[in-house]
VOGU-3710 file (C-alpha; in Angstrom, 3 decimals, decimal comma):
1> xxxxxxxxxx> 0,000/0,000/0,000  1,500/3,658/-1,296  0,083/5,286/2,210  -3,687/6,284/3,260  -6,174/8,084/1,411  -8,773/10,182/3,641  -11,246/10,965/0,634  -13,377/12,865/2,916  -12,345/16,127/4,646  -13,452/19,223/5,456
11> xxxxxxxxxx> -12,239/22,580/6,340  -14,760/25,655/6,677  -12,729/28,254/9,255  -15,761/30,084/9,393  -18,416/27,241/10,331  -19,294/27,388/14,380  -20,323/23,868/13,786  -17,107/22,706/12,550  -15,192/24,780/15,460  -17,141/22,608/17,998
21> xxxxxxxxxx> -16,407/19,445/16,855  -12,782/20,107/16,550  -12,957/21,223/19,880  -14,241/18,095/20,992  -12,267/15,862/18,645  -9,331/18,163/20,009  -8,691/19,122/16,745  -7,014/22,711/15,571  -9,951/23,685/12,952  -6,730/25,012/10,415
31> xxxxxxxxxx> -4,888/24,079/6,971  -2,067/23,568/9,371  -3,341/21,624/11,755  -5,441/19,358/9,326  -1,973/18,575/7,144  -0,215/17,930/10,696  -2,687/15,578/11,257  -2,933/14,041/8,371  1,526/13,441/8,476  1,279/12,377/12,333
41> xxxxxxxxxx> -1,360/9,292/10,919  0,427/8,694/7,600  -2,173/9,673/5,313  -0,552/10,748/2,374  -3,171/12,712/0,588  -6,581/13,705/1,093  -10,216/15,069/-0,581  -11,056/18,570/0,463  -14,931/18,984/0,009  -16,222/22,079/0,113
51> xxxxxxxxxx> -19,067/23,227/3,028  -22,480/24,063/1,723  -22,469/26,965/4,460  -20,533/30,645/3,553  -17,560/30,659/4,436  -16,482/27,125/3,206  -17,578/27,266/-0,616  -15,947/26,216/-3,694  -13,588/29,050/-3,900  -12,549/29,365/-0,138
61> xxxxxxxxxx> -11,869/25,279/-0,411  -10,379/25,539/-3,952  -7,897/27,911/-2,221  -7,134/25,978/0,814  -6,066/23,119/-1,830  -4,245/25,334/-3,493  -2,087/26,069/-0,401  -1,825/22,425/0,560  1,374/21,682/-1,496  -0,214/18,466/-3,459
71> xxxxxxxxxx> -1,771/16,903/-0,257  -5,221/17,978/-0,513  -7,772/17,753/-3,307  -10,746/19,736/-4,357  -14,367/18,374/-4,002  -16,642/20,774/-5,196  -20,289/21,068/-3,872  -23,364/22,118/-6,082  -26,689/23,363/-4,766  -29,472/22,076/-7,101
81> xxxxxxxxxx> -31,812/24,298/-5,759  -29,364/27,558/-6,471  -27,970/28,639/-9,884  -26,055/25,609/-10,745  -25,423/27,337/-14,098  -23,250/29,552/-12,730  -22,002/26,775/-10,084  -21,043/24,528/-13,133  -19,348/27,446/-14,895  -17,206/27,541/-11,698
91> xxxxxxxxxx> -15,933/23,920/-11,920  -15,410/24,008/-15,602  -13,422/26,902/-15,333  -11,290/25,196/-12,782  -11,589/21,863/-14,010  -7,845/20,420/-13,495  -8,590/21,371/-9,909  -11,441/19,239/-9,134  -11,799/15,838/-8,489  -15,124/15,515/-7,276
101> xxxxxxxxxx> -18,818/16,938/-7,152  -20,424/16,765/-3,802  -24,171/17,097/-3,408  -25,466/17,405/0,282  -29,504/16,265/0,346  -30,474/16,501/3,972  -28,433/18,953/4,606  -30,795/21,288/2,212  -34,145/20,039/1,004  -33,558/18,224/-2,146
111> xxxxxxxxxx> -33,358/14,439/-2,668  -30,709/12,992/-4,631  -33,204/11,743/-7,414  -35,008/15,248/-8,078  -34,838/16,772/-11,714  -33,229/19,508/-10,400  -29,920/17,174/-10,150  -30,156/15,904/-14,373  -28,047/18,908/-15,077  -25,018/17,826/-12,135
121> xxxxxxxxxx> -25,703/14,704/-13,337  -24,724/15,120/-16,942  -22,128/17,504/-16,549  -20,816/15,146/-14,463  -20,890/12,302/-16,806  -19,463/14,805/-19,207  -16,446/15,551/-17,558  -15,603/12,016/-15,921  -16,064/13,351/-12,291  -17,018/10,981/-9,505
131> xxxxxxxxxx> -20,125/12,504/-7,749  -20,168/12,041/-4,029  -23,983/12,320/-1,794  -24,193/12,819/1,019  -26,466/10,405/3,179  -27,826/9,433/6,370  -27,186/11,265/9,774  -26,449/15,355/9,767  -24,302/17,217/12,090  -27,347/20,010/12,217
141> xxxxxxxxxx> -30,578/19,484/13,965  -31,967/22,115/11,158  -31,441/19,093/8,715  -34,149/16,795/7,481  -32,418/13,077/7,069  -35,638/12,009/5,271  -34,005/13,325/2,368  -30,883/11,698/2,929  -32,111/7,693/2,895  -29,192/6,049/0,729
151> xxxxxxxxxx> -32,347/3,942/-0,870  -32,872/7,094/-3,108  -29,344/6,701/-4,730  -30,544/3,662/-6,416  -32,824/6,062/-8,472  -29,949/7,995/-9,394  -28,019/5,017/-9,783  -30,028/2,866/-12,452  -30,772/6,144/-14,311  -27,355/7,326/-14,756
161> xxxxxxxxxx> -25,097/3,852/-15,051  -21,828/5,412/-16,907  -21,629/7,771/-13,614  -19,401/6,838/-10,548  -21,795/7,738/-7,368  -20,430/7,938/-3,628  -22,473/7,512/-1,387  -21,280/9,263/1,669  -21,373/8,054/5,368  -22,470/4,572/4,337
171> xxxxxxxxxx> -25,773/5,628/4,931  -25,211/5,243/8,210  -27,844/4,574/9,907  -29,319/2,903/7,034  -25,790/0,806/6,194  -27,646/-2,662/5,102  -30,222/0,093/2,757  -26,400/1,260/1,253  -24,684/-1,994/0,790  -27,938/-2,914/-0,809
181> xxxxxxxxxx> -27,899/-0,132/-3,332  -23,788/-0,612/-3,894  -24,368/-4,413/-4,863  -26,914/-3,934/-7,031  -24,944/-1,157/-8,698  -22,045/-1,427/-10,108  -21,641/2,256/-10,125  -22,033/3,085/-6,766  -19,446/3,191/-4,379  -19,348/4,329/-0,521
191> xxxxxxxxxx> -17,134/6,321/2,255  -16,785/5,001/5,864  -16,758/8,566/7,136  -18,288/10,636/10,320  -19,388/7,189/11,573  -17,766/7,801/14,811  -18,141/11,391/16,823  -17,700/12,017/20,456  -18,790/13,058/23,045  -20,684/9,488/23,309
201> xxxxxxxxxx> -20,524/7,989/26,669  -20,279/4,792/24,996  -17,454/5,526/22,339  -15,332/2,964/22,682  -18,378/0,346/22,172  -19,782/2,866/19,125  -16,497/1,709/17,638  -16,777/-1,882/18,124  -20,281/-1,686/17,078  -19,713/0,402/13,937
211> xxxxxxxxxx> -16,855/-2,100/12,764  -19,296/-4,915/12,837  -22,243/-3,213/11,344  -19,594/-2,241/8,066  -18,220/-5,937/8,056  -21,677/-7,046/7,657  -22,291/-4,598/4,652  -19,292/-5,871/2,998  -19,997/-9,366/3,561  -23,153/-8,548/1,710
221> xxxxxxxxxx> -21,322/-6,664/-0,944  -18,995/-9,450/-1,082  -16,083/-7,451/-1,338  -14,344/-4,332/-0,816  -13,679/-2,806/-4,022  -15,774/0,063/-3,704  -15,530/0,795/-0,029  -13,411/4,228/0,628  -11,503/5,435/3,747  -12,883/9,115/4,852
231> xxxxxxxxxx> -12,776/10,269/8,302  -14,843/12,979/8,186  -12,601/15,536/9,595  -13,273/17,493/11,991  -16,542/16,235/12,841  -14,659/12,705/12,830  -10,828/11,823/14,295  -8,456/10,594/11,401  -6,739/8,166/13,891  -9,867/6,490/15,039
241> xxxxxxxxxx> -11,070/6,251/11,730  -8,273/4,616/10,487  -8,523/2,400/13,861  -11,932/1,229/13,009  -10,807/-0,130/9,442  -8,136/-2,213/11,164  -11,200/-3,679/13,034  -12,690/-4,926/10,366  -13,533/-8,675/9,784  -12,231/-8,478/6,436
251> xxxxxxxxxx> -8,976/-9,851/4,725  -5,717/-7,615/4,383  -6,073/-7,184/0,775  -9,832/-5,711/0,969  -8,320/-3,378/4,079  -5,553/-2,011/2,159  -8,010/-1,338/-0,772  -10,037/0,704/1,564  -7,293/2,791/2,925  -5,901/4,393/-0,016
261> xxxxxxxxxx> -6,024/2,135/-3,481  -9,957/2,201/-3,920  -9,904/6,014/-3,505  -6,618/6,584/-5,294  -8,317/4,782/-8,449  -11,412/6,407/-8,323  -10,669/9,960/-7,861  -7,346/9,685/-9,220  -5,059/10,825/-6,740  -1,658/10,110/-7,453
//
């Protein structure tokens, strides 16, 4: 294995939300602190996704990459339910910078399978870029996760075959609905990220528990080919993250896929 690959980071200095869980993760909410994490646990590179709140858009995360001297990559996010004319003219005018589009139902109320998604969805296509969705839980109580149910991927998933889908968080708590949707799709892969945040009085059995529940999904699956390390950052620790996939009831091969080859291939990080 060539080092870890945390496909799924985040870094919005002017998010209060993302300030308190890097407080509680004891995490220093900065470029420099994120890269000094990321060297102390060995991950070589990593997937920058922009926030859908101001502060942490496409052009404040572009930058941040920018600044990163090759270890971080650019994830941009679209909002179906804004201009995504003018959002798509932003990643197609910075097109060798991104890697990924990002698309955050729940979060805002949209589902994944909505018309107002075709045109992401065939840009996308167009330009070869991996689109990652977010599903499952939300780090906002203003969020509606009945938007977020991985089972609406499939939708997007059987509609739009050539298109490489993410879907984010395993669905978690929905992970059987996900591994569902991933083995029926060829298409579809899935991050293992913000799975695990504190301030639980029961973390170290969340842990234990969460390492079971994705060894089941994979066992469904019946491999690991698809599955992607992200930690989540900062609303997730990298080191516990990376702990959780070494807890896995899976074989060494399948592990070392899901720490930095599956990712590597599919968003082409080098």
């Amino acid at each position: 294995m060539k080092g870890i690959i945390d496909a799924h980071l985040h870094l919005n200095l002017a998010s209060q939300v993302m300030h308190e869980y890097a407080r509680k993760n004891k995490q220093t909410l900065t470029l420099q602190g994120l890269l000094e994490g990321m060297r102390a646990r060995k991950v070589r590179k990593g997937l920058l996704i922009a926030s859908f709140e101001e502060g942490g858009g496409n052009q404040e995360s572009m930058e941040l990459s920018d600044r990163s001297h090759g270890k971080l990559a650019f994830a941009a996010t679209v909002n179906p339910l804004a201009d995504t004319k003018s959002q798509l003219r932003f990643i197609e005018e910075n097109r060798s910078k991104v890697a990924a589009i990002k698309l955050t139902p729940g979060y805002l109320p949209f589902y994944p399978d909505d018309k107002t998604c075709s045109p992401i969805y065939e840009y996308a296509i167009s330009r070869r870029l991996p689109v990652i969705i977010h599903t499952g839980d939300t780090a906002t109580r203003q969020s509606k996760v009945k938007y977020a149910h991985p089972l609406h991927v499939d939708e997007v998933a059987s509609t739009y075959p050539e298109m490489k889908i993410v879907i984010a968080h395993l669905g978690n708590p929905w992970t059987m609905d996900a591994a569902e949707v991933i083995y029926k799709n060829e298409n579809v892969h899935a991050d293992i990220s913000g799975l695990l945040l504190a301030g639980s009085n029961y973390y170290e059995q969340q842990i234990k528990d969460t390492a079971s529940r994705i060894s089941e999904a994979i066992h469904y699956i019946g491999d690991a080919k698809r599955i992607i390390f992200g930690s989540d950052w900062p609303f997730s620790r990298i080191d516990d993250t990376i702990r959780l996939v070494q807890m896995l009831d899976i074989g060494e091969d399948d592990r070392d896929k899901i720490l930095g080859a599956n990712a590597s291939s599919l968003f082409g990080l080098t």
